[in-house]
C-alpha positions as CSV (number, residue, x, y, z in Angstrom):
1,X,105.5,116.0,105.5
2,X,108.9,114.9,104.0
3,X,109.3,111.0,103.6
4,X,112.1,109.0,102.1
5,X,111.3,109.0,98.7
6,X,111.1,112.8,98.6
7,X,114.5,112.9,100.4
8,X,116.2,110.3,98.4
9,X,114.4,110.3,95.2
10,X,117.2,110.5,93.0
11,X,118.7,107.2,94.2
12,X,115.1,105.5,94.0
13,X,113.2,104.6,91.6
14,X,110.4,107.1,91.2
15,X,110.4,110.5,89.0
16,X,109.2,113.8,90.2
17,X,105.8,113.4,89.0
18,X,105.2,109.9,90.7
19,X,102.3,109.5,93.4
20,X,103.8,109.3,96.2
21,X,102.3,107.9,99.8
22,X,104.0,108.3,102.8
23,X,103.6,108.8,106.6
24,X,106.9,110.7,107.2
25,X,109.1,107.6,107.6
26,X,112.9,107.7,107.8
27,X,115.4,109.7,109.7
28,X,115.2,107.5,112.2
29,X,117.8,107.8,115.2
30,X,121.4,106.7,115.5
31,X,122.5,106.8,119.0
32,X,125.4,106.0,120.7
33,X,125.6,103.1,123.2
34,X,128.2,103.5,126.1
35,X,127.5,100.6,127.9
36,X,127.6,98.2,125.3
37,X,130.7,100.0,123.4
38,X,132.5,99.3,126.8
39,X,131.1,95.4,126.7
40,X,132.5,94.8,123.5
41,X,135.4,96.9,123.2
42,X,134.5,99.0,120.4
43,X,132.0,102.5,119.3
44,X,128.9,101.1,119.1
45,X,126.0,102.9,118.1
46,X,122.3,101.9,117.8
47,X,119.6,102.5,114.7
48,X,116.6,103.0,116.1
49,X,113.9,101.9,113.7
50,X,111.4,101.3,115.6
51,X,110.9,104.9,115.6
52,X,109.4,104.8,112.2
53,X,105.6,105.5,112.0
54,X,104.2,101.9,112.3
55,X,106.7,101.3,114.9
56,X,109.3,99.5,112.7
57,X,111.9,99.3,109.8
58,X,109.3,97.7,107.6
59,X,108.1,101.6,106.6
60,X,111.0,102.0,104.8
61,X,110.2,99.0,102.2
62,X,106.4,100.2,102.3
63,X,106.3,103.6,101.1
64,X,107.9,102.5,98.4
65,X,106.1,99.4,97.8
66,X,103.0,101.3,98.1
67,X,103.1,104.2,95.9
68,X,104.8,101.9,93.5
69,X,101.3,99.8,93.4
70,X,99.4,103.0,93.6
71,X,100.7,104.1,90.4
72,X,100.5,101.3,88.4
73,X,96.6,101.1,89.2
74,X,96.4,98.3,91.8
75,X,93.4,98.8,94.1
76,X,94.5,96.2,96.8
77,X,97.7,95.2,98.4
78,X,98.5,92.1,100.4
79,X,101.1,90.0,102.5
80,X,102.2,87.5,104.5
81,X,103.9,88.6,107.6
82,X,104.9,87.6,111.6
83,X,103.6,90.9,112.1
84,X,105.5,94.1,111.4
85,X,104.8,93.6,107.5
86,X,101.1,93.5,108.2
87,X,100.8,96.7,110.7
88,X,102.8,98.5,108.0
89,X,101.3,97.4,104.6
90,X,97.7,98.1,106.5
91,X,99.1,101.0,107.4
92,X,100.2,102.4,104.3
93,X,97.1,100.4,102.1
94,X,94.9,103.3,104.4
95,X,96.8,106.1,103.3
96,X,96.4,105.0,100.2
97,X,92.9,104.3,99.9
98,X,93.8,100.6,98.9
99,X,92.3,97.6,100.7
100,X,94.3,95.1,102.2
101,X,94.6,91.5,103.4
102,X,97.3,89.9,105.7
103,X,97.7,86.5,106.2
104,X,99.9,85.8,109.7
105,X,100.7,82.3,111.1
106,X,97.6,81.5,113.8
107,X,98.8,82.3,117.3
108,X,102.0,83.6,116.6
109,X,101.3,87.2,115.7
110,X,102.8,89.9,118.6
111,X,99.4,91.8,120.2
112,X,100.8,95.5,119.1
113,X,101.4,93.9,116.2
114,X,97.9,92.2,115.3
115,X,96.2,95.2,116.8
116,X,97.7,98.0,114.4
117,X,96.9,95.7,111.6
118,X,93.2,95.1,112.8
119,X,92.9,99.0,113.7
120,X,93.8,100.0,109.9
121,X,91.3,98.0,108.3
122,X,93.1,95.4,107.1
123,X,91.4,92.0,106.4
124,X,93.7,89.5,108.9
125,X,93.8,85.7,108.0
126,X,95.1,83.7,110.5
127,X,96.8,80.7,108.8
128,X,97.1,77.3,110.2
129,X,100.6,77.1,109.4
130,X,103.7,79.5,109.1
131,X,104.9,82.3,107.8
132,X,106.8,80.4,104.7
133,X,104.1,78.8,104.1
134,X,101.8,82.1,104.2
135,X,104.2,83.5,101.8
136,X,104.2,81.0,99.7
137,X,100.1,81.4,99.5
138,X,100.7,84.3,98.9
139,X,102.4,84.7,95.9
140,X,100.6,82.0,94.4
141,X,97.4,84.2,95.1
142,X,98.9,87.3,93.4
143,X,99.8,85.1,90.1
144,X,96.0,84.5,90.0
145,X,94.6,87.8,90.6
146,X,95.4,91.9,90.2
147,X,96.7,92.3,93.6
148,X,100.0,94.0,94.0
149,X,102.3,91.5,96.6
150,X,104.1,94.1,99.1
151,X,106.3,91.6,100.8
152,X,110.3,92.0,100.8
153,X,110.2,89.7,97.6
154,X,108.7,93.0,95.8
155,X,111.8,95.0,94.9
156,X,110.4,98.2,96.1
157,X,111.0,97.2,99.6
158,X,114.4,96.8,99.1
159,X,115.0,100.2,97.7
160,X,113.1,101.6,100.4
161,X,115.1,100.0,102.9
162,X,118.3,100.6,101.4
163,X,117.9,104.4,102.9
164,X,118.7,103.4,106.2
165,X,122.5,103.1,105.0
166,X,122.5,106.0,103.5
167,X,121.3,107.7,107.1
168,X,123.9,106.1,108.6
169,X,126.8,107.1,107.0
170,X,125.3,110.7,106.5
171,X,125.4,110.2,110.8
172,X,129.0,108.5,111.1
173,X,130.7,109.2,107.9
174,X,132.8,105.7,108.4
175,X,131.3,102.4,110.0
176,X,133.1,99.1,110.1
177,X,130.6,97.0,110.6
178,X,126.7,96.4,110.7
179,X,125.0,93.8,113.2
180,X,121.4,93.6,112.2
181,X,118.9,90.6,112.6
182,X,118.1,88.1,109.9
183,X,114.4,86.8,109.3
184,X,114.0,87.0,105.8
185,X,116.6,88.5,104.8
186,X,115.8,91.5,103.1
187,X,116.8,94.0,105.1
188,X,120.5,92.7,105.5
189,X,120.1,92.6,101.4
190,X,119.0,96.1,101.2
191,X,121.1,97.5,103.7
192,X,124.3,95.7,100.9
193,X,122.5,97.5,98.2
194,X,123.1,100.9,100.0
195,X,126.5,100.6,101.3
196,X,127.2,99.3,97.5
197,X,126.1,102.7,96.0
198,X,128.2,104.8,98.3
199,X,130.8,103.2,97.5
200,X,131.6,101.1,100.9
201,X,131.4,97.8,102.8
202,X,131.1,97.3,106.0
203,X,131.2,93.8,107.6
204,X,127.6,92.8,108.0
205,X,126.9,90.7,110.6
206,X,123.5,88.5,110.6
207,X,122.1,87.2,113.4
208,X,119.4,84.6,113.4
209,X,117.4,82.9,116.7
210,X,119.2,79.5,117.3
211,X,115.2,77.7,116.8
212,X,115.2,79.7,113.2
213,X,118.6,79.7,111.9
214,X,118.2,78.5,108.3
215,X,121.0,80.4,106.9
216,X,123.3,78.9,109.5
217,X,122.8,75.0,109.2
218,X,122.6,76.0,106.1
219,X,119.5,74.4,105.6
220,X,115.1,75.2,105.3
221,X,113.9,74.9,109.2
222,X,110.0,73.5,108.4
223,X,108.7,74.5,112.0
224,X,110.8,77.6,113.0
225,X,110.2,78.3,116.7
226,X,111.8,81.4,118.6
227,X,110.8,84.3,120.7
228,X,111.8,86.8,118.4
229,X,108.4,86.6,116.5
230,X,110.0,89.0,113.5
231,X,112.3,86.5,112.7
232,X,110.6,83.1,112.9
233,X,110.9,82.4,109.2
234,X,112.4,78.8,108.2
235,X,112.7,79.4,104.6
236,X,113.9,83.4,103.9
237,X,112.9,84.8,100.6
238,X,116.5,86.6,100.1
239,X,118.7,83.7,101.1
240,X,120.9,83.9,98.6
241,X,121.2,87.5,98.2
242,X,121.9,88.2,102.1
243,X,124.7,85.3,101.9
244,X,126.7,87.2,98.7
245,X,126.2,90.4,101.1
246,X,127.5,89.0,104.0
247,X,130.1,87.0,102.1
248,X,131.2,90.1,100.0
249,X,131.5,92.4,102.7
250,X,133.5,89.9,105.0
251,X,131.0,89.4,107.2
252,X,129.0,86.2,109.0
253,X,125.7,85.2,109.9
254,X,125.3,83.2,113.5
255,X,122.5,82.1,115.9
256,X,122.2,83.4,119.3
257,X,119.7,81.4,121.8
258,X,116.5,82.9,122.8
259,X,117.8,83.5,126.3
260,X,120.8,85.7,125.0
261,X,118.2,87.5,123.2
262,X,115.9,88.1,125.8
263,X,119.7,89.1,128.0
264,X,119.8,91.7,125.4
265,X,116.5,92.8,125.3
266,X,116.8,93.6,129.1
267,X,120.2,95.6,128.8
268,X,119.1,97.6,126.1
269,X,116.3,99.1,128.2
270,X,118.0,99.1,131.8
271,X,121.2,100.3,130.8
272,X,120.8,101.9,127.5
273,X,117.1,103.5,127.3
274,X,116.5,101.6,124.4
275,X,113.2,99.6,124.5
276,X,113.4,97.5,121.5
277,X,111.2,94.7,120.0
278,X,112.9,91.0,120.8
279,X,113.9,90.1,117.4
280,X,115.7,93.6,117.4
281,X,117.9,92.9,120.4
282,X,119.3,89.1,118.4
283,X,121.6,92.0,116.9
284,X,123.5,93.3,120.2
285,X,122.8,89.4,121.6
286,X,125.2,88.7,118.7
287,X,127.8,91.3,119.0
288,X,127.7,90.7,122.7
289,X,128.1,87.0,122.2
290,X,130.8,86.6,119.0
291,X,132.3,90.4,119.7
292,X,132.9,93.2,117.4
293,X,135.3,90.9,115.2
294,X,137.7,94.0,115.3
295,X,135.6,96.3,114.2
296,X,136.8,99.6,115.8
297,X,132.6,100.9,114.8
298,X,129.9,99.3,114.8
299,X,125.7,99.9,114.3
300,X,123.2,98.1,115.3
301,X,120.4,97.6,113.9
302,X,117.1,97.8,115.8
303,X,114.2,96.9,113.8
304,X,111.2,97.4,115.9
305,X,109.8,98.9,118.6
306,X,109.1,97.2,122.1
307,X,105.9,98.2,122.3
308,X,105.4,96.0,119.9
309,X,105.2,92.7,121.9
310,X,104.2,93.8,125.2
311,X,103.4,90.4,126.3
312,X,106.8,89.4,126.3
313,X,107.7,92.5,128.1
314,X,105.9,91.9,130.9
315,X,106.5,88.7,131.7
316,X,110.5,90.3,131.7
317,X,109.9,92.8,133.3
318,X,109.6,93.5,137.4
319,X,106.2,93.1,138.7
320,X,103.9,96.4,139.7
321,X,103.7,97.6,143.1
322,X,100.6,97.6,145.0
323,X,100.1,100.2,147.6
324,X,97.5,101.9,150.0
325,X,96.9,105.2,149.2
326,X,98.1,106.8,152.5
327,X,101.7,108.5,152.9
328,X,103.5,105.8,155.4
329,X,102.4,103.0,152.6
330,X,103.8,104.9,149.9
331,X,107.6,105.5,151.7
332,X,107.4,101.9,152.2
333,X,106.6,101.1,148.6
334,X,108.7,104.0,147.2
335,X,112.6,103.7,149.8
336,X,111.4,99.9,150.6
């Protein structure tokens, strides 16, 4: 089973002989979207990471972050999360043999989410707080005791996720520009970091939830609220970083409302057969909103799958259809 590390290992950090623990992650989609390219007047094309094992980008981040802790002898991992983090890190801990804790902000986890992490054995804390605050417990935690921190502030993940750039241009040989979401800013970071070492810079345009838009006021939020779970974060860890990438590669980050997300959301699966996580759809709600900026191509980013949060899918979704089981009943349900 070939993972990233194996297929990029000479641009990562991790010589031949390294443990390595992976679930096949990477090599994720990149498909075009002809409905949306028409929208905003320009090639648009969609990454579909929610296709990785766990269901999202974060597997990128974590089979580095992972075998990383694996060979430096840690025995346990942990993280705070909104919930992708901790389905993957649990995820990747079993692989590993490692145990591992989560700690997710009480109430606010997605159900896919909490279930994958529950289901892998992780140990699941529910905080009365949120996630800045989680991470901030966190950390403080891991300066106390030998457990290896596996959130995006561990450089690892930001190598790992730097691959999906490289996939990208290996799929389109030229892109213009990048529209991804911004939670806590690593991935826009990492995805810099790999357009810098081909040699390249797209635009990158960040898009955060109007209720969780700290790098746009410019400001901490101290009770982010949104519907896009992923990216409810007040406080990211890679602020600075993911302004420098967006500043250096032209680009801008911007808030879109929770009802041009959920707008997007819809599209994606009615008219493009995408069904992505909310938080995942602020990245076309963006390009749809502000435009392509000129950009003759432009990817998307989408960072989780929609199974995911099925909660919020059904409640966008059109209501079942109840029906006798006789052959009139079903005409009439089917033709209406």
């Amino acid at each position: 089973m070939s993972g990233l590390i194996e297929r990029y290992r000479d641009r990562l950090p991790f010589a031949a002989d390294d443990p390595v623990v992976t679930l096949g992650e990477g090599g994720t989609p990149l498909v075009h979207a002809p409905h949306l390219s028409a929208r905003v007047d320009a090639e648009v094309w969609l990454k579909l990471d929610g296709t990785n094992p766990t269901g999202s980008f974060k597997d990128r981040g974590m089979t580095c972050a992972v075998s990383a802790a694996v060979r430096e002898g840690a025995k346990a991992v942990i993280c705070a999360s909104t919930g992708n983090t901790a389905a993957s890190a649990a995820a990747y801990a079993a692989r590993a043999g490692l145990t591992c804790a989560v700690i997710v902000p009480e109430g606010k986890i997605a159900a896919g989410k909490l279930a994958q992490a529950l289901m892998h054995g992780a140990r699941v804390i529910a905080l009365r707080g949120n996630f800045d605050q989680a991470l901030t417990l966190v950390r403080a935690l891991t300066d106390r005791h030998p457990i290896a921190l596996v959130n995006s502030v561990n450089h690892f993940r930001l190598e790992g996720q730097k691959t999906a750039a490289f996939e990208i241009i290996e799929q389109l040989d030229e892109l213009d520009a990048l529209s991804i979401p911004v939670g806590n800013a690593g991935n826009i970071t990492a995805y810099h970091r790999g357009f810098g070492e081909l040699g390249i810079a797209p635009r990158l345009f960040g898009f955060q939830a109007e209720g969780a838009a700290p790098l746009v006021i410019g400001k901490k939020v101290d009770q982010p609220e949104t519907i896009a779970s992923a990216i409810r974060i007040g406080n990211p860890a890679r602020w600075e970083e993911a302004m420098e990438a967006m500043t250096a590669s032209r680009g801008m980050v911007r808030a879109v409302s929770d009802s041009e997300i959920l707008a997007a959301y819809r599209l994606l699966a009615a008219r493009e057969g995408v069904f992505c996580e909310p938080a995942s759809a602020a990245s076309v709600a963006g390009l749809l909103r502000y435009g392509a900026g000129g950009a003759r191509r432009v990817a998307c980013v989408l960072t989780g799958h929609g199974l995911k949060d099925p909660d919020t899918a059904l409640n966008q979704a059109g209501g079942v259809i109840p029906c006798e089981p006789n052959l009139g009943a079903v005409e009439e349900a089917v033709l209406g």
